[in-house]
C-alpha positions in Angstrom: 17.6 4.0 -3.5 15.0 5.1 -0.7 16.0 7.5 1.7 16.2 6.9 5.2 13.0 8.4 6.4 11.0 6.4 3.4 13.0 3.0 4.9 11.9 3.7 8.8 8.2 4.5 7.3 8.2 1.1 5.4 9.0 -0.4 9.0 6.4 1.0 10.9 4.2 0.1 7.5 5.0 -3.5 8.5 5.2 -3.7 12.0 1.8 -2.0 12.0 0.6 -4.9 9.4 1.9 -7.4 12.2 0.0 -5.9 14.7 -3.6 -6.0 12.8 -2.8 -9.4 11.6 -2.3 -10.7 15.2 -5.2 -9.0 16.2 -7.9 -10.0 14.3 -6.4 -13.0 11.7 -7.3 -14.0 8.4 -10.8 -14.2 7.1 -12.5 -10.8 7.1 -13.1 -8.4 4.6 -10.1 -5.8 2.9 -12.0 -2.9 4.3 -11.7 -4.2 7.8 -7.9 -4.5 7.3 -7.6 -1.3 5.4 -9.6 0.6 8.1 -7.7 -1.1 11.0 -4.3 -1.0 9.5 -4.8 3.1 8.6 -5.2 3.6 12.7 -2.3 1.6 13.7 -0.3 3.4 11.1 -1.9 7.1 11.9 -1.0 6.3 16.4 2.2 6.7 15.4 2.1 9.9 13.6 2.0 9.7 10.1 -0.2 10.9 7.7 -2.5 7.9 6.0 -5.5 8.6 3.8 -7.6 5.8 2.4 -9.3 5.3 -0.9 -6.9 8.1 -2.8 -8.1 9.1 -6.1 -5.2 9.5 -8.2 -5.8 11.0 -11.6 -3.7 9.8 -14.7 -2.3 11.9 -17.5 -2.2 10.2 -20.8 -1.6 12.1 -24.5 -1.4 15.0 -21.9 -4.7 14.5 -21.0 -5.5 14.4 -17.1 -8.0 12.0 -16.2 -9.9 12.2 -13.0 -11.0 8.4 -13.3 -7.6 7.4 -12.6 -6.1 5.0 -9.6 -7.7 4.4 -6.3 -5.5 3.7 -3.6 -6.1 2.2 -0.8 -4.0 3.4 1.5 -1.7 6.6 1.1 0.9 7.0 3.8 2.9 10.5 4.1 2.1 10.7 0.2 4.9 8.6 -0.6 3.9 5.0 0.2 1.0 2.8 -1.4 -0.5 0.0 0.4 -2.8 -2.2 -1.6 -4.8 -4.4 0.8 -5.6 -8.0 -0.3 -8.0 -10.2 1.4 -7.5 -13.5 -0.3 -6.5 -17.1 -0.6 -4.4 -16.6 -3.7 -2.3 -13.5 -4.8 -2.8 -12.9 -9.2 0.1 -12.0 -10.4 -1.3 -9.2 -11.9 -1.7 -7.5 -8.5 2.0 -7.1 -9.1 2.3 -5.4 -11.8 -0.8 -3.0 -10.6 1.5 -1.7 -7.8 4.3 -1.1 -9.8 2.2 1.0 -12.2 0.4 2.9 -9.7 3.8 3.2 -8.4 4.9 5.0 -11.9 2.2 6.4 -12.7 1.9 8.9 -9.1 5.5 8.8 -8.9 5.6 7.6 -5.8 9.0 6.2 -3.8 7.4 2.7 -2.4 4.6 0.1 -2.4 3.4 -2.6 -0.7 0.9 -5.0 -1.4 -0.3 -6.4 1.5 -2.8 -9.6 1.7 -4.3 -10.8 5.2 -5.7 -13.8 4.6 -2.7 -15.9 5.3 -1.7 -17.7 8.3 1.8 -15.8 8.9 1.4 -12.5 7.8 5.3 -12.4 7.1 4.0 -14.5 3.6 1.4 -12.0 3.1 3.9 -8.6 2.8 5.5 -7.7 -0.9 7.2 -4.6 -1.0 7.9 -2.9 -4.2 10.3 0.0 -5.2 9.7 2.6 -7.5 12.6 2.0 -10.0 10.9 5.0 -12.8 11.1 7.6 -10.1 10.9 11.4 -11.7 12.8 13.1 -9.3 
C-alpha cells in the first residue's frame, strides 16, 4: 500500500502529464516530453531529476552500468517516457524491475504519442518493496 504523500505525488505526476500532452500533442520526440513534463512536475515543488543512473548489485557486486531513468520524482517515483505508436510489452516488465531493483514505491510508464493521453498513462506499484 502507498502512502498518502506517494498517492497525492502520483496525482500531480498525471495531471502534469495532461498538461504537456495538451500542450504540445503527440508526435515529437521522448526528450521533448521528458524535458517538458520535469518543469511542469518541478513548478509545483517537487524534486525531479532526469536521466538517473541507478547502479545494480548483483552476486554482491555493485555495478555502475546499471538503470537509466528517465525521470526521478522525490526519489520515490519512476517515469519512463515513451514516444510511440505501439507500447512492447516488455516496457512493462522494465518498470517493474527498475521498480525492484532501486526499491522504489511507484512507476509510471508514460507514452505521448496517443491521441488521449488518459490511454497513454500505466502506473505500476512496487509489490517487492524492502522496507
Amino acid at each position: 500500500m502507498l502512502s498518502e504523500r506517494t498517492e497525492e505525488i502520483g496525482k500531480i505526476i498525471v495531471n502534469a502529464a495532461f498538461k504537456v500532452h495538451k500542450q504540445l500533442g503527440p508526435g515529437l520526440l521522448e526528450r521533448v516530453y521528458e524535458v517538458c513534463l520535469a518543469h511542469e512536475i518541478a513548478k509545483t515543488g517537487l524534486d525531479v531529476k532526469r536521466q538517473v543512473e541507478i547502479p545494480i548489485v548483483y552476486d554482491e557486486i555493485e555495478f555502475s552500468e546499471g538503470l537509466c531513468l528517465d525521470l526521478l520524482v522525490e526519489d520515490s517515483i519512476i517515469i519512463e517516457i515513451k514516444a510511440v505508436e505501439q507500447v512492447n510489452p516488455v516496457w512493462n516488465a522494465q518498470i517493474i524491475s527498475h521498480l525492484k531493483l532501486s526499491n522504489k514505491d511507484l512507476g509510471f510508464l508514460i507514452n505521448f504519442n496517443v491521441p488521449l493521453i488518459k490511454s497513454g498513462i500505466k502506473r505500476f506499484i512496487n509489490t517487492n518493496k524492502l522496507y
